[in-house]
N, C-alpha and C positions, 0 to 999 in steps of 0.2 A: 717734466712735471706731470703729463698723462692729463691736463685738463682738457684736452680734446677730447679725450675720453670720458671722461669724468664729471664735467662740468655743463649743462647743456646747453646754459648762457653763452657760456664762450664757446661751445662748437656753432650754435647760432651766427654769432660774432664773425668767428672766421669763416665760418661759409660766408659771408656777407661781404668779408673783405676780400675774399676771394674773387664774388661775383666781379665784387665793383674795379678791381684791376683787371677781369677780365673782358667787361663791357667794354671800360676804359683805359686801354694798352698807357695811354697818357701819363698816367699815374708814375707810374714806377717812373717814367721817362725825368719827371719833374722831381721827385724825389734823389733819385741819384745819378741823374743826369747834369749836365752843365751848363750856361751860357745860360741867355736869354731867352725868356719863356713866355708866353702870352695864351689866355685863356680865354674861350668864350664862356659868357655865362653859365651855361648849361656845364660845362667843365670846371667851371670855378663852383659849381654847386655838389658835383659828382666827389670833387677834390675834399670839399669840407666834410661834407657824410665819409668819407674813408676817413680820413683821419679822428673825426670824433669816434667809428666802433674801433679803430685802433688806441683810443684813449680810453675806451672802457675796456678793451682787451688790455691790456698793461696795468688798468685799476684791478682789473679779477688776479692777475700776474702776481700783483705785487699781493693784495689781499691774502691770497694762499700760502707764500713764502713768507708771509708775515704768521697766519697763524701756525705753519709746519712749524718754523723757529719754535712759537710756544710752547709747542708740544713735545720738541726736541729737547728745550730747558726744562719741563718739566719732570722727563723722563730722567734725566740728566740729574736730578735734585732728588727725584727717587732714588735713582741707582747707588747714590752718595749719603744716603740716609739723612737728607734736609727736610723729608716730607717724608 
């Protein structure tokens, strides 16, 4: 989609998400790791902040292939002489 390029919210975003897995090796380990997991606070705080700029990266995500779509049907209504 090039919004790492493009977009500078979301290259903000992922550098951000970036850091914070690489502060906190933890992360990934709890995400797609297994068993039982136990957090200290400090860790359970690191954990939330990653995952909420991971919920705004995936709202920018979706926001962009929502409006390409429109632009794709619109051209699409052009080409077909509906507009």
């Amino acid at each position: 989609m090039g919004l790492l390029h493009t977009d500078e919210k979301y290259a903000k975003l992922f550098k951000k998400s970036d850091e914070l897995q690489k502060v906190h090796p933890f992360i990934m380990k709890v995400l797609e790791g297994t068993g039982e997991v136990s957090l200290t606070a400090e860790e359970h705080g690191a954990l939330v902040e990653y995952l909420g700029v991971k919920i705004e990266m995936d709202d920018i995500e979706r926001q962009h292939i929502y409006f390409h779509g429109h632009k794709d049907n619109f051209a699409y209504l052009k080409k077909i002489g509906v507009l």
